[in-house]
C-alpha positions in Angstrom: 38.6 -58.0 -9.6 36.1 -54.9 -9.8 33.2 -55.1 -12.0 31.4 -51.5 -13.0 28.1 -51.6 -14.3 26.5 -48.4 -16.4 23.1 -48.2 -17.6 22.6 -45.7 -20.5 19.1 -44.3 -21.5 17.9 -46.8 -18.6 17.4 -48.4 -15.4 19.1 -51.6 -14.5 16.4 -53.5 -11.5 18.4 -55.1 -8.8 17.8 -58.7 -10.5 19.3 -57.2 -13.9 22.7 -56.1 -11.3 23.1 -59.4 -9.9 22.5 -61.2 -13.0 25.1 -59.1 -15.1 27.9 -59.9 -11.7 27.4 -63.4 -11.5 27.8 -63.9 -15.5 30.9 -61.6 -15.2 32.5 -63.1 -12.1 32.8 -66.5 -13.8 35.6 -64.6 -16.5 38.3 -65.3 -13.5 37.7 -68.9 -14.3 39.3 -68.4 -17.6 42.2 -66.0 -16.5 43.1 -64.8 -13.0 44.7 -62.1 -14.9 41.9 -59.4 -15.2 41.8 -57.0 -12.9 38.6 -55.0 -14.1 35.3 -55.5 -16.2 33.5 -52.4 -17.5 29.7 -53.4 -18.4 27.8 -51.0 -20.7 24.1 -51.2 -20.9 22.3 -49.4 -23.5 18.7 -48.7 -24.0 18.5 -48.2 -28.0 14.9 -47.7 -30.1 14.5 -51.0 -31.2 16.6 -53.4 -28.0 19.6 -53.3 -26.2 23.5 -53.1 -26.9 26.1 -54.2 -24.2 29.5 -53.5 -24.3 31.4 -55.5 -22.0 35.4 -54.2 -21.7 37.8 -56.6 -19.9 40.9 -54.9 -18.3 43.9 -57.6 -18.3 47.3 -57.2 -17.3 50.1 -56.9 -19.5 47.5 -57.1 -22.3 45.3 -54.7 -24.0 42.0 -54.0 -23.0 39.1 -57.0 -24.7 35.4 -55.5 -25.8 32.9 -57.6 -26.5 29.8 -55.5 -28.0 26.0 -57.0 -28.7 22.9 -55.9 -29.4 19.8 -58.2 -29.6 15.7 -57.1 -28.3 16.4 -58.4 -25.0 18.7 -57.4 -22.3 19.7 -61.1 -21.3 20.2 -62.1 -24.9 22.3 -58.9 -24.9 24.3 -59.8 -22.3 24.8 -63.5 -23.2 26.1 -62.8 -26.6 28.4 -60.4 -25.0 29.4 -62.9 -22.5 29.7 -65.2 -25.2 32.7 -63.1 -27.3 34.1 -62.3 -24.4 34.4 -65.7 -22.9 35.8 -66.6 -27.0 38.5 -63.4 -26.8 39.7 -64.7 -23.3 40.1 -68.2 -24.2 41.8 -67.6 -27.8 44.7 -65.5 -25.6 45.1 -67.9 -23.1 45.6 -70.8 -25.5 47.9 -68.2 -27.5 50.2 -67.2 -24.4 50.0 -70.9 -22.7 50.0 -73.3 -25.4 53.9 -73.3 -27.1 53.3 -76.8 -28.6 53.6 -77.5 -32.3 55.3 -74.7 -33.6 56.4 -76.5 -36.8 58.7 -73.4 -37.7 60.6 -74.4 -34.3 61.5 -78.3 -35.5 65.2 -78.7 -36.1 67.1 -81.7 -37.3 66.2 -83.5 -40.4 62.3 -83.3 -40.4 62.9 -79.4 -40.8 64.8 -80.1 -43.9 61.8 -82.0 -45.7 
């Protein structure tokens, strides 16, 4: 997996790098399926906004935005939706369990 970090209007400290790849990294616990995770940092007037874009396979892309005063906030929240988007596919694609349109016999009938 390749993560690609870009700081707009700012610059990220070596702590702030490290930080934002060890939060990312843990996404392959949800799905080994992503191959890349774009992180954009922002520097607004009032705060931060972090996009975070997840690259799956057979899938379209996931974006989590966020915006809060401070950039680990930010990136939490972000983390957060992201972390919420991932799991909501997987139990999607994974889970085929109690479809009750997929019943047959007589409990379909009533």
């Amino acid at each position: 997996m390749q993560v690609r970090i870009v700081a707009k209007n700012l610059v990220l400290s070596a702590d702030d790098q490290t930080h934002i790849e060890q939060k990312v990294t843990k996404l392959t616990r949800i799905s080994d399926r992503i191959q890349e995770i774009d992180v954009v940092v922002e520097r607004l007037p009032r705060g931060y906004h972090v996009e975070l874009v997840s690259d799956v396979e057979r899938h379209r892309d996931f974006i989590a935005n966020a915006t809060a005063d401070e950039l680990r906030d930010c990136i939490d929240q972000a983390m957060d939706k992201s972390v919420r988007q991932l799991t909501d596919w997987k139990e999607l694609t994974h889970n085929h369990k109690h479809h009750p349109e997929r019943r047959s016999g007589k409990d379909a009938a009533n």
